[in-house]
C-alpha positions as CSV (number, residue, x, y, z in Angstrom):
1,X,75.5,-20.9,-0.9
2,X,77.6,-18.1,0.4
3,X,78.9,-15.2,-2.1
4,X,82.2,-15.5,-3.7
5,X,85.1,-13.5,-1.7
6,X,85.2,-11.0,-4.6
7,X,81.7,-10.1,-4.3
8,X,82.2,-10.0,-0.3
9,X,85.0,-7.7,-0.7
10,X,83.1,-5.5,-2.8
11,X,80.8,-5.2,-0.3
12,X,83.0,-4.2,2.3
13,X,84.6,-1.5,0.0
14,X,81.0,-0.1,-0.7
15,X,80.2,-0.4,2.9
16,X,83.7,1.4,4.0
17,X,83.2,4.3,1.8
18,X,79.6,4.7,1.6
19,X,79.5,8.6,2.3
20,X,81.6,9.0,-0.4
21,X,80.0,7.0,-3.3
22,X,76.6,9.0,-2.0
23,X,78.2,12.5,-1.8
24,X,77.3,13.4,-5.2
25,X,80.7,13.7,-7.0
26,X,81.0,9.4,-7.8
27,X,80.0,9.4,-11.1
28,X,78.1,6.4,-13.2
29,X,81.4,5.4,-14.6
30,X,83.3,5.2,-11.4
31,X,80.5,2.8,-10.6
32,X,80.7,0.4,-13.5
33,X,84.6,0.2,-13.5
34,X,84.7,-0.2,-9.5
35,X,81.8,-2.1,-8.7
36,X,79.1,-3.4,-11.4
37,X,82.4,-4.8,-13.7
38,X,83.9,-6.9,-11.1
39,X,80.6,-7.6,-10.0
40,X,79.5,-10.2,-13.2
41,X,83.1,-10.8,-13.5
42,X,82.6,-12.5,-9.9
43,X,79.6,-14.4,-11.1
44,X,81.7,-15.9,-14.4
45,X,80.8,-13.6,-17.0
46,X,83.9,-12.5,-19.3
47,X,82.9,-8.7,-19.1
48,X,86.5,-7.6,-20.2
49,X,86.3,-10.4,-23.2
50,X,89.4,-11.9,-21.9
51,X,88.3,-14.7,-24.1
52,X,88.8,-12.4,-27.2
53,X,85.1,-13.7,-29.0
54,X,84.2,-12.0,-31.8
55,X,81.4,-9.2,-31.1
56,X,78.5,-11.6,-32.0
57,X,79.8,-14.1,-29.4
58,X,80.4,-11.7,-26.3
59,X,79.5,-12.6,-23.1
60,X,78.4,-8.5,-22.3
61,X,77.6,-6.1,-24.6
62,X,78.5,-2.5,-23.0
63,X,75.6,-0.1,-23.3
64,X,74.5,-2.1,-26.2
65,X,72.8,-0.2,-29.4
66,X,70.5,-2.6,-30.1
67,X,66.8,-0.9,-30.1
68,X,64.5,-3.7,-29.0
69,X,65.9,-3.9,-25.7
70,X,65.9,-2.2,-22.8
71,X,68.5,-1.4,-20.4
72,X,71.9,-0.5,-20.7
73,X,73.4,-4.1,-20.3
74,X,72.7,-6.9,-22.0
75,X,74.4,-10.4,-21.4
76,X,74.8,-13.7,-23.1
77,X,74.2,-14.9,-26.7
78,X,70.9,-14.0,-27.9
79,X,69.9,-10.6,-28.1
80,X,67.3,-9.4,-25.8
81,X,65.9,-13.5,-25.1
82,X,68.7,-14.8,-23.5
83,X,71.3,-12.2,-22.4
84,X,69.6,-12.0,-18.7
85,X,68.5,-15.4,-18.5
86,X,72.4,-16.5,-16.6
């Protein structure tokens, strides 16, 4: 199974401009709106909730509150059992 172009042509971006995403002044943000978004958008998750689900039905939770979990993502429809499991 190959990659879907999207991911592919995020790779070639990264790969193009490398010295610049490592010189210090890309910031974390820059990151998840030009890479780790379109990234699981690639892969079929709504990350944008195009879908317009109420917040207990998201597909991702952006730097999610929720105490018991770890990590600053967290994906799918149970919290913390299920949201990586896609």
């Amino acid at each position: 199974m190959t990659a879907p172009q999207a991911i592919m042509d995020l790779i070639e971006r990264f790969d193009r401009n490398v010295e610049s995403y490592r010189s210090g002044k890309y910031n974390e943000t820059q990151v998840r709106l030009q890479f780790i978004n379109p990234f699981f958008k690639a892969l079929g998750w709504d990350v944008y909730n195009e879908e317009k689900n109420a917040e207990a039905y998201k597909d991702v939770y952006h730097e999610d509150a929720i105490k018991s979990c770890k990590g600053r993502w967290q994906f799918g429809e149970n919290i913390c059992t299920k949201r990586m499991d896609r």
